[in-house]
N, C-alpha and C positions, 0 to 999 in steps of 0.2 A: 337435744338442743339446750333443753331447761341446765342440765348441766356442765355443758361446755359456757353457755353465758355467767352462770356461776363460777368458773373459775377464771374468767377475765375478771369479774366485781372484785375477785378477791385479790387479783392481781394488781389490780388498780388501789385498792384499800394498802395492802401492804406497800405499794410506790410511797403511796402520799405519807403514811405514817413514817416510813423510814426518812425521807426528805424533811419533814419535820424534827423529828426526833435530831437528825444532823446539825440543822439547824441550828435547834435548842441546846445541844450540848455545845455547839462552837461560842453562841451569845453567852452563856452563863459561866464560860471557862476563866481558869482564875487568872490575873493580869490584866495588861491593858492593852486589848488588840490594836487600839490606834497607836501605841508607843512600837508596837513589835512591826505594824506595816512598817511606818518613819523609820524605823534601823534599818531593816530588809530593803527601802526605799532610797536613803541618803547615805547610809552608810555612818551614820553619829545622829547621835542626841540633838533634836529638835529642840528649838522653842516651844510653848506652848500654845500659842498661834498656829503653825504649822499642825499642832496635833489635833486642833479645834478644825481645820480646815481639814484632815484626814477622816475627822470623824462623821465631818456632813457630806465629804464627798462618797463613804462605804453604808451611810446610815446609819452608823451607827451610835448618834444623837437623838433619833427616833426610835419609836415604843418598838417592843417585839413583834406583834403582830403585824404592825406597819413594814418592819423589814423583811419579815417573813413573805407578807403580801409581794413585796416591792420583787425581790429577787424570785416569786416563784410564781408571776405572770410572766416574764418570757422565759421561764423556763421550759414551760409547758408549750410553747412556740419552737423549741430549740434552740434558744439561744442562752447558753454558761456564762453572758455577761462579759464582765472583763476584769483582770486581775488586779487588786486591788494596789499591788506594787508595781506594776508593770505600768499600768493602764491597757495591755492590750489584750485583745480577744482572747478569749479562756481556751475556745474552739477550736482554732488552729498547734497552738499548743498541745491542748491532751492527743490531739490527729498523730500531733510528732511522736507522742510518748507511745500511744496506741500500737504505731507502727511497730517500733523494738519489741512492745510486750507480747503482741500476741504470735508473733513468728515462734519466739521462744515457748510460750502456752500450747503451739501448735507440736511443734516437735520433741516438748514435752510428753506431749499426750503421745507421740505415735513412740516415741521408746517406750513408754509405758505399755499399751500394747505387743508391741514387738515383745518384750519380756514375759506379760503376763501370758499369754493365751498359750505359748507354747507349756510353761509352766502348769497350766491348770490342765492342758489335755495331759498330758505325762503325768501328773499326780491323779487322774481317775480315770488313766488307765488298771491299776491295781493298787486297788484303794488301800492302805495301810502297809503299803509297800515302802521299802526304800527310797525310792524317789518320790513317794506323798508326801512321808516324812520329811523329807529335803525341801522340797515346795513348800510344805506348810512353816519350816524355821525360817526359810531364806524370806517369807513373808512376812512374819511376825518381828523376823529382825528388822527388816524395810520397815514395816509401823512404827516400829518402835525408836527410830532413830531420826530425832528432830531435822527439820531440812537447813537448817542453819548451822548444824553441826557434822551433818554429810557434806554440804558446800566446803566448810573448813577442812574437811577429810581429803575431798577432791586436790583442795586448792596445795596442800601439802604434798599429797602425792604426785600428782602429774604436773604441777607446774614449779613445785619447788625440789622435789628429792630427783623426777626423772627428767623434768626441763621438756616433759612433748608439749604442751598444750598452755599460749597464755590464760593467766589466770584475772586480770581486771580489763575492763574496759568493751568495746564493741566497734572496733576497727573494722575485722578482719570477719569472714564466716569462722575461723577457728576458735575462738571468743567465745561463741554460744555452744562451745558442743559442750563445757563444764557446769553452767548451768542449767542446760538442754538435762543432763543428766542427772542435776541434782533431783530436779521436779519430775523428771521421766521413773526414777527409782520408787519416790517414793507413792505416785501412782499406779504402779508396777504390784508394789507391795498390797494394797487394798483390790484390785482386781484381780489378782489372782486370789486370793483367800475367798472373796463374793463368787468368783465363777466358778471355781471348783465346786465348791457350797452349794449351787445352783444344780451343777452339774450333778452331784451325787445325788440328791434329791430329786432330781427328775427322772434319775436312772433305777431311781427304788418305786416310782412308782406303783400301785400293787394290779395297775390295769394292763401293764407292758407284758407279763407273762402271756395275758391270752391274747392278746396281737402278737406275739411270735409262734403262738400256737395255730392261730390260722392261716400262716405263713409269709407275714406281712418280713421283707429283709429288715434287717438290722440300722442300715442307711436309712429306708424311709422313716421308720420307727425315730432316728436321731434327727431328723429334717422336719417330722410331722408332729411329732410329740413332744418329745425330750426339748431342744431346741426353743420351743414357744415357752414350755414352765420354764425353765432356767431364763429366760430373756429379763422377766420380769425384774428381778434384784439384781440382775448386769446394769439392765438399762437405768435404774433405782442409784446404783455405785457412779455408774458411768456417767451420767449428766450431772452430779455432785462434785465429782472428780475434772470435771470438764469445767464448774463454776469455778471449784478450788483452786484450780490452777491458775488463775488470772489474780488472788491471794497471794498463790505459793509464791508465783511470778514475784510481785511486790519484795517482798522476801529479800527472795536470790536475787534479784537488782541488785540490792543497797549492799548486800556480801560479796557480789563481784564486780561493783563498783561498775554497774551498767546501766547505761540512758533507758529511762523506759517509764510505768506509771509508778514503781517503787521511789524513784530518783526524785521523781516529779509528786508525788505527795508527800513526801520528806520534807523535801524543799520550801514546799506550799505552809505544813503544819507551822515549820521553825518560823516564816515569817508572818504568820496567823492571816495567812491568806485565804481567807474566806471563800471567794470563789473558785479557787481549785481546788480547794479541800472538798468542795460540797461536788461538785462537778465529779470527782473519781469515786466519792460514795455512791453519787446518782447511778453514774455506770454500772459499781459494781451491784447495785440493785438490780438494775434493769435486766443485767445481767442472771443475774441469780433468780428472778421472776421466770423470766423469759423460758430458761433452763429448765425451770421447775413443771411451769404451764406447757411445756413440750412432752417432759416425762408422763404428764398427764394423759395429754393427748394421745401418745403412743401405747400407754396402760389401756386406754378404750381400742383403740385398735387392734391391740393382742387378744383380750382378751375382754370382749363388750361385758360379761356380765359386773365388771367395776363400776364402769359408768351407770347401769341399772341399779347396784346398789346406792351408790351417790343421790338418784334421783329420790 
C-alpha cells in the first residue's frame, strides 16, 4: 500500500512541476504576448490602450506568481478558463479537438499491433532465420524513419502518383486511413523489435528445460511462464507508445492538414494563447502520468516482487 501511495505523490509532484514549468516558459517567452493576442484578436495593430486593456484582462500586468496562482486555482477544479482570443471556454474546444485525435491514436495503435505481433511471432519462430532477419530490418527501418517524412512518403504515393486515398483534411472516414498509418507504422516498428526481445529472452530461460522434462506441454509452458517474463517490457513499450501516440498524433495533424489537438495547439502557440497552450500540455501530462502510474500498477500485478523491492 506504502508503495502504491508513493507513486500517486509522485504523480501528483510531476503534474504540478510540469504545469509550472508551462507556465514559466510561456510568461518569460520573447515578445509581447498582449500584441500577439490583439493580432490573433482583431486582425491589425492596436493602439496601446487596447494592449493595456488585453493585458489586465489575461494578467498579464500582474507578478508571476500571482498569474500562476490565478490560472491554477480552477484548474485544479477543471476548469481551462477561457481563450484569451476568443473569450470562450477552453473546455469545449480541446472536447472538439480531442474528438479527431484520439480516433486516429486509436487506430493507430491497432495497425501497429496488427503489424507488430504477427511479425515478432514469425521472427522467433527460428531465431536467426530469414524471416528474423526481415523482421528485425523492416523494424529498424520503421525506427528509423521520422513520422513526418513517412507522412510525406504516403502523401506522394497514394494520393498523388496512384490517386487511391485523399491526402488533407477529415471530411470523409477515408482521410484518416493515411495518417492512421503513418502513426500505425512507426509504432509497429518499436513493438515488434521489444516483443520479439522479450520473447527470445523468456524462451532461453534456463529453468524451461526442466518443466518440459516433467512433461509440462509446450502451450502451458508459453501461457505460464514464457508469456508473464516477456509481458514486462511489452507492457514498459506499450503504454509509452500509447502516450506517444497522442504526440505523434500532433504531428501528422499539422502534415495532413487535419482538425485535431496538432491544429489546435498550432493555432493557440502562433497567437500566444496562453490558455490553450497550457490546457494541451496539462493533457498531455495527465496523460503521460496516468499511463506511466498504470504500467506500474500492472508491473506489481505480474510480477509482486517489484513492488517489494520499491517498499
Amino acid at each position: 500500500m506504502a508503495s502504491v501511495l508513493a507513486l500517486f505523490l509522485r504523480a501528483s509532484v510531476v503534474l504540478v512541476c510540469t504545469a509550472l514549468a508551462t507556465f514559466s516558459l510561456l510568461w518569460h517567452a520573447p515578445g509581447d504576448p498582449a500584441l500577439a493576442v490583439a493580432i490573433a484578436r482583431y486582425q491589425a495593430v492596436v493602439p496601446d490602450a487596447v494592449l493595456d486593456q488585453i493585458r489586465t484582462e489575461a494578467g498579464f500586468n500582474t507578478g508571476f506568481w500571482t498569474a500562476f496562482a490565478s490560472w491554477l486555482r480552477p484548474l485544479l477544479q477543471g476548469d481551462f478558463g477561457q481563450s484569451a482570443v476568443t473569450g470562450r471556454d477552453v473546455w469545449p474546444e480541446l472536447v472538439t479537438a480531442i474528438g479527431y485525435t484520439v480516433p486516429l491514436a486509436v487506430l493507430g495503435l491497432l495497425i501497429g499491433l496488427f503489424f507488430s505481433i504477427p511479425l515478432a511471432l514469425l521472427a522467433t519462430k527460428k531465431p536467426g532465420g530469414w524471416l528474423d532477419r526481415l523482421a528485425v530490418a523492416l523494424a529498424s527501418i520503421g525506427a528509423a524513419i521520422p513520422a513526418y517524412w513517412l507522412g510525406l512518403l504516403l502523401i506522394l504515393l497514394f494520393a498523388v502518383q496512384l490517386g487511391w486515398l485523399p491526402a488533407m483534411g477529415a471530411r470523409t472516414s477515408a482521410h484518416v486511413i493515411l495518417p492512421a498509418l503513418t502513426l500505425g507504422l512507426g509504432v509497429a516498428a518499436s513493438l515488434t523489435r521489444i516483443l520479439r526481445s522479450g520473447l527470445l529472452e523468456a524462451r532461453g530461460q534456463s529453468f524451461l528445460p526442466a518443466f518440459r522434462r516433467r512433461g509440462i506441454s509446450r502451450r502451458a509452458l508459453e501461457r505460464d511462464h514464457v508469456a508473464p517474463h516477456a509481458a514486462i517490457p511489452v507492457i514498459t513499450v506499450f503504454g509509452l507508445e500509447l502516450a506517444f501516440l497522442l504526440e505523434g498524433a500532433v504531428m501528422v495533424e499539422v502534415i495532413f492538414a487535419r482538425p485535431g489537438l496538432g491544429t489546435f495547439l498550432v493555432s493557440a502557440i502562433e497567437a500566444r494563447d496562453f490558455p490553450k497552450v497550457q490546457a494541451v500540455v496539462i493533457l498531455t501530462a495527465v496523460l503521460f502520468v496516468t499511463v506511466n502510474l498504470l504500467i506500474d500498477l500492472l508491473y506489481r500485478a505480474i510480477d509482486p516482487r517489484i513492488g517489494e523491492r520499491d517498499a
